[in-house]
N, C-alpha and C positions, 0 to 999 in steps of 0.2 A: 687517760688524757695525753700524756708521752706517746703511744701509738697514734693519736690525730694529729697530734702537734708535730711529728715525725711524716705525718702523710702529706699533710699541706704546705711543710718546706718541698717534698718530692713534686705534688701538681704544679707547686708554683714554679719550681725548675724545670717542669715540662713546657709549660707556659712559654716559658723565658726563650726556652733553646726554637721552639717555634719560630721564636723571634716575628712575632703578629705585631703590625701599627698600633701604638699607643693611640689608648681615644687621649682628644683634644686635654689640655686640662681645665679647660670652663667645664667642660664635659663632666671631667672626674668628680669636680667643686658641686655640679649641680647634682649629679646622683648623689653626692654624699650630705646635702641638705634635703633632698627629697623622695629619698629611700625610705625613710623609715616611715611615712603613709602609705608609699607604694607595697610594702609589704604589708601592712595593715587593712589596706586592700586585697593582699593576695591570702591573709590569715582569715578574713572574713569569708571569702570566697572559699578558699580549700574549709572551713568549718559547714559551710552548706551543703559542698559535696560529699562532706562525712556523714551529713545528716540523709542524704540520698542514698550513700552506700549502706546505711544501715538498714534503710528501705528495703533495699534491694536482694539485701541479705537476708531480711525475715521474711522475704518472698521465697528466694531460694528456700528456704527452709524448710517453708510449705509443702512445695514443689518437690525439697527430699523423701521429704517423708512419703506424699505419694506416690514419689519414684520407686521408694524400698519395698512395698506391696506388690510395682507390676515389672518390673524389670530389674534384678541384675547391674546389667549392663549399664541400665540411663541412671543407675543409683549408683553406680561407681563415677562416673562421669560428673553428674550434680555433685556429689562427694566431692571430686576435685576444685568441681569451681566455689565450693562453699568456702576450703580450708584455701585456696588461695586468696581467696573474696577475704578472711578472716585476715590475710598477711597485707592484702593491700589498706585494710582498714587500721590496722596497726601501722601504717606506714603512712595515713592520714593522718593520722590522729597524732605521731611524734611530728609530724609537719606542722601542722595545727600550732602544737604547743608552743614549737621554735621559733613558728614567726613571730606568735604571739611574747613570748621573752622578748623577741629581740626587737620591737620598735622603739620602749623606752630609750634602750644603747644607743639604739641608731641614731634617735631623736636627738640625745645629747652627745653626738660624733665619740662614743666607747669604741673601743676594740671590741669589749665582748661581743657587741650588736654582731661587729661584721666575722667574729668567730661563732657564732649562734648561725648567720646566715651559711657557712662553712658546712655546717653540719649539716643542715636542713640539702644542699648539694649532693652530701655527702650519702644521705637519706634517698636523697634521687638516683643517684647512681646503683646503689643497692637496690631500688625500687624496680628500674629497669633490667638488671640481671635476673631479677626472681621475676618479673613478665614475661622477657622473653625464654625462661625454664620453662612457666605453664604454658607458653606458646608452643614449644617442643614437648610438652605431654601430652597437647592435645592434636599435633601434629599439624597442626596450622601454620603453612608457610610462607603463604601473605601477609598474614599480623606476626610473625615474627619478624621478616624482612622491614614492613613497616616500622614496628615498634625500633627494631634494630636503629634505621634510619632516624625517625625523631627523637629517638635515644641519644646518639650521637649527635646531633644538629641541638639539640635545645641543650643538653648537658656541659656541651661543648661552647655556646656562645654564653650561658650562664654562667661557668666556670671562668669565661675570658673577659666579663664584666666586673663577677668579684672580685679574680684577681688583678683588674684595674685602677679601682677603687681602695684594693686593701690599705697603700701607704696613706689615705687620706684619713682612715683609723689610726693609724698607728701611734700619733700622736697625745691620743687623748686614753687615758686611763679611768680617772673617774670622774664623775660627774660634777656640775658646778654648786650642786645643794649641797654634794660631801665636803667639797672644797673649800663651803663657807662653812659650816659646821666644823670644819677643823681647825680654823684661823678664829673664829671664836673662843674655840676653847684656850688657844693661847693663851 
């Protein structure tokens, strides 16, 4: 956790030196009241699309197996998109989980929420180097340059929203059900 906590003081100093326009702050107030559906919508969504990739996967798989009997070659190739296919499902699937943690936080303005959604970035950027890798094994240098390109452009204005928004977290630690439950017990 010191290694992420070490990395998002670093993006955010990248951020900074940028020196990019602050969004407005009604701006900041309203993502930070209405973030945590919008992810909730994006956690539903990426769960459908896991539900596709696994589809897609136990087609592939088909598709290996009959590869392994008549070629070599299309069986080493399937092979590849299978174990990459396997990495970006694993890379749904911690998507999935993180949105889904993080709208209660959101909902009740936590820090964890917008450290949750951190990660879940964090997950995207990793996501995008290990694409554009199988883009260069498969030597495809259209979908690497593209990938490259929305790579950069969604990462990049993702990153420059959250860290927008961060200081609107920052204030709230726990939630107001713990906070009454503690002043009870007084």
């Amino acid at each position: 956790m010191e290694l992420l906590a070490k990395l998002e003081s670093y993006v955010e100093a990248q951020y900074k030196a940028l020196k990019l326009p602050r969004l407005p702050k009604g701006g900041r107030v309203w993502l930070k009241e209405n973030l945590w559906w919008i992810v909730l919508v994006l956690a539903i969504l990426s769960a459908f699309s896991l539900f596709g990739l696994l589809g897609a996967l136990a087609l592939g798989s088909g598709v290996a197996t009959y590869a392994a009997f008549t070629s070599f070659v299309v069986a080493s190739v399937v092979g590849w998109v299978l174990i990459f296919g396997l990495v970006v499902l694993l890379f749904r699937g911690l998507d999935v989980a993180l949105l889904a943690f993080a709208v209660k936080p959101l909902k009740e303005g936590q820090r964890k929420g917008w450290t949750l959604l951190f990660y879940v970035w964090v997950l995207g950027v990793l996501s995008v180097v290990v694409d554009l890798f199988s883009q260069l094994v498969s030597l495809n240098l259209f979908s690497f340059v593209g990938t490259g390109i929305a790579g950069v452009v969604f990462l990049g204005l993702g990153g420059y929203i959250l860290f927008e928004i961060r200081d609107q977290f920052a204030q709230v630690s726990k939630s107001a059900g713990v906070k009454k439950r503690a002043s009870v017990r007084k």
